[in-house]
Structure formats: structure tokens, C-alpha cells
C-alpha positions as YAML, in Angstrom:
chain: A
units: angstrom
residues:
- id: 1
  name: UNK
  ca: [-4.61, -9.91, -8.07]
- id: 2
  name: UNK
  ca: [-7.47, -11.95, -6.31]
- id: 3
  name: UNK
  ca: [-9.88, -11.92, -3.58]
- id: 4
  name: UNK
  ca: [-8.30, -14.28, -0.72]
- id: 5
  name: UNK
  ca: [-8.88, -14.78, 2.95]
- id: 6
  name: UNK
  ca: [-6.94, -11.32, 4.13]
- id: 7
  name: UNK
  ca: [-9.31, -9.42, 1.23]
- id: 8
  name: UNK
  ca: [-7.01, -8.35, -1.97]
- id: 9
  name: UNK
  ca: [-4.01, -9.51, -2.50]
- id: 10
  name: UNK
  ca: [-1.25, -10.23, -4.98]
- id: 11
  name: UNK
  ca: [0.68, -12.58, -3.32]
- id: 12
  name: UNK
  ca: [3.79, -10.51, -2.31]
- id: 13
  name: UNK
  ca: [2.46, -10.84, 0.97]
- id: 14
  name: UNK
  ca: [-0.36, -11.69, 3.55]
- id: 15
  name: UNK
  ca: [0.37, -9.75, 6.42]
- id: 16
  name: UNK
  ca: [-0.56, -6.32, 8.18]
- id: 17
  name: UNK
  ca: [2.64, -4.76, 9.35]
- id: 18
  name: UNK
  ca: [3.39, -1.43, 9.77]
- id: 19
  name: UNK
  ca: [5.65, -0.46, 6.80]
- id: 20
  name: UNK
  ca: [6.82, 3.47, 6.03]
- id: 21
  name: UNK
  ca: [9.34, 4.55, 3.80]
- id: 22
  name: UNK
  ca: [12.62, 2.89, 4.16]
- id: 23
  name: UNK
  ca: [10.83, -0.10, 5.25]
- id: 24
  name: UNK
  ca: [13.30, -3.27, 4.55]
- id: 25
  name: UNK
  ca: [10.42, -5.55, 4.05]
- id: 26
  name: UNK
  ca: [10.34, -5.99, 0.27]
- id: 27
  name: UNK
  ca: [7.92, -8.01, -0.32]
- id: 28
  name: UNK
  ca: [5.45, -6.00, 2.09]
- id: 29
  name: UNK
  ca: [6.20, -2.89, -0.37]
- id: 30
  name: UNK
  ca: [5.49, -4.98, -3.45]
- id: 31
  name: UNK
  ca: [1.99, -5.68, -2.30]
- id: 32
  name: UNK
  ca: [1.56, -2.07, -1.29]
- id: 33
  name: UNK
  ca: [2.77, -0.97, -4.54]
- id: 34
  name: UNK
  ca: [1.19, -3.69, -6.56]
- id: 35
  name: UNK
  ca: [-2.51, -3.03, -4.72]
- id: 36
  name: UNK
  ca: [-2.09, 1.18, -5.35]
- id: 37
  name: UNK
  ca: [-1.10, -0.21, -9.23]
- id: 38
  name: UNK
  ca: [-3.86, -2.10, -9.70]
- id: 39
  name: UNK
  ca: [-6.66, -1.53, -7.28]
- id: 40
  name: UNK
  ca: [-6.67, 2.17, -6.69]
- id: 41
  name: UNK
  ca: [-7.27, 5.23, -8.55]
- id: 42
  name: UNK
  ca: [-3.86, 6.54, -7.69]
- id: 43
  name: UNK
  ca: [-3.22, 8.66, -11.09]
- id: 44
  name: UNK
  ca: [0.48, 7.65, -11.70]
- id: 45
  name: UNK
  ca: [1.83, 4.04, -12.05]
- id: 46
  name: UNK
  ca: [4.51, 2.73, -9.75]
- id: 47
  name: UNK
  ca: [7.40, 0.82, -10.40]
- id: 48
  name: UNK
  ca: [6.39, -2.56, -7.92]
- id: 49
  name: UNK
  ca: [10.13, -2.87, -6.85]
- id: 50
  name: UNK
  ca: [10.01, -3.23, -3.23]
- id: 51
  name: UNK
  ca: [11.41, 0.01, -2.02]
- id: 52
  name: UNK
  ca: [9.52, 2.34, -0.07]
- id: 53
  name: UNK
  ca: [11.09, 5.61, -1.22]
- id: 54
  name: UNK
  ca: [9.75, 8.89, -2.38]
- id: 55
  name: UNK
  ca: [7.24, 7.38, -5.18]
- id: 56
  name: UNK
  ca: [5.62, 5.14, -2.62]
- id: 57
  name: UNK
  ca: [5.58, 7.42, 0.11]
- id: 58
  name: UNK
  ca: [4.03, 10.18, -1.63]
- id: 59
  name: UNK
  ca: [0.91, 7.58, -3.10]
- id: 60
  name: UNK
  ca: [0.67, 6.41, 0.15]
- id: 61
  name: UNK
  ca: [-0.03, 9.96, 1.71]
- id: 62
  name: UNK
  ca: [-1.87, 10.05, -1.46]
- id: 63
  name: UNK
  ca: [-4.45, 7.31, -0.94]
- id: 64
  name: UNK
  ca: [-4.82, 8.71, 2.85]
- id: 65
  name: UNK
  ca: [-5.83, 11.86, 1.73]
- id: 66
  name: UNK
  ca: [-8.62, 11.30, -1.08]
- id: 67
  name: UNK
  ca: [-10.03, 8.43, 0.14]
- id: 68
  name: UNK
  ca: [-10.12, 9.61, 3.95]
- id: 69
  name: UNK
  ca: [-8.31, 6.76, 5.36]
- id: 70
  name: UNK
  ca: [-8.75, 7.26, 9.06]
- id: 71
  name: UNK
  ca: [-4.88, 8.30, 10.63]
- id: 72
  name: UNK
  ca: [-4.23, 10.78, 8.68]
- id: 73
  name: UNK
  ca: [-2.16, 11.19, 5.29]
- id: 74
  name: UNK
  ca: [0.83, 10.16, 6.92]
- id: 75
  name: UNK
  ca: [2.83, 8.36, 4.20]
- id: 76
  name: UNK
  ca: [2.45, 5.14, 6.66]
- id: 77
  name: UNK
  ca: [1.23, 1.75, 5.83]
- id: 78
  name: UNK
  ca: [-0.04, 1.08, 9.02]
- id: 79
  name: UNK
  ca: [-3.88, -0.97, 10.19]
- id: 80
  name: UNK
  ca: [-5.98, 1.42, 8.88]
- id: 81
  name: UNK
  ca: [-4.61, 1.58, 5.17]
- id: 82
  name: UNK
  ca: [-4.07, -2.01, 4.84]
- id: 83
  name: UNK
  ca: [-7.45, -2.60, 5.53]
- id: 84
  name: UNK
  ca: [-8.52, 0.21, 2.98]
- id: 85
  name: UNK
  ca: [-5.74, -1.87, 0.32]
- id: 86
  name: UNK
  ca: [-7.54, -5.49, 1.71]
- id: 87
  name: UNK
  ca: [-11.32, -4.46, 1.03]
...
């Protein structure tokens, strides 16, 4: 993972989409996953695998929750937890 011009990455992919579970963007999920792996303090390691399932979902809602991520712990990938995963 490095610092690039969207903030973190790890070069699954660059973008800000809205992604929630069943999402059929795999490479979006990747970076999700691989950013909560490695960048997070998200107690339980997840398989970067590009399905958004139950694992994801529930890190997701996670990550909303203890870090305060304005929306709400919704599960959803959506502006304001990318830009929590970009910083």
C-alpha cells in the first residue's frame, strides 16, 4: 500500500463508488478489503477476494461504528467511508 493522488491505496482501484454487499465490482472490494487489512484496526483479517459478502459487510459496519464515520454503520462503502479508507 502507498500514499497516491486519491490518498491510500493498493492499486485494486482508484475510484469512489458506492459499493455494498453483493457489489459486482471486484476490484473495488479488493481495495476495500485490502485498506481494512492493512490500514485499519479492524481486529480480524479478511480474505482480499473481491466479494462483498458477510465478512466485508460486517467490517464495513464495523469501521462505521468505532471510528464514527459520518452515515451511519450501514455496511455501505459509500463517500464518506472511502474518504475515511483514502486519508
Amino acid at each position: 500500500m502507498y500514499r497516491s493522488t486519491v490518498g491510500y491505496t493498493c492499486d485494486y482501484y482508484y475510484g469512489s463508488a458506492t459499493i455494498s454487499e453483493g457489489s459486482s465490482n471486484a476490484a473495488a472490494v479488493r481495495e476495500i478489503q485490502d485498506i481494512i487489512n492493512r490500514h485499519t484496526d479492524y481486529p480480524i483479517w479478511l480474505s482480499v477476494d473481491g466479494s462483498f459478502g458477510t465478512n466485508t459487510r460486517t467490517a464495513v459496519a464495523w469501521l462505521q461504528s468505532h471510528h464514527d464515520i459520518a452515515g451511519g454503520a450501514d455496511g455501505i462503502v459509500g463517500s464518506h467511508t472511502w474518504n475515511y479508507l483514502r486519508r
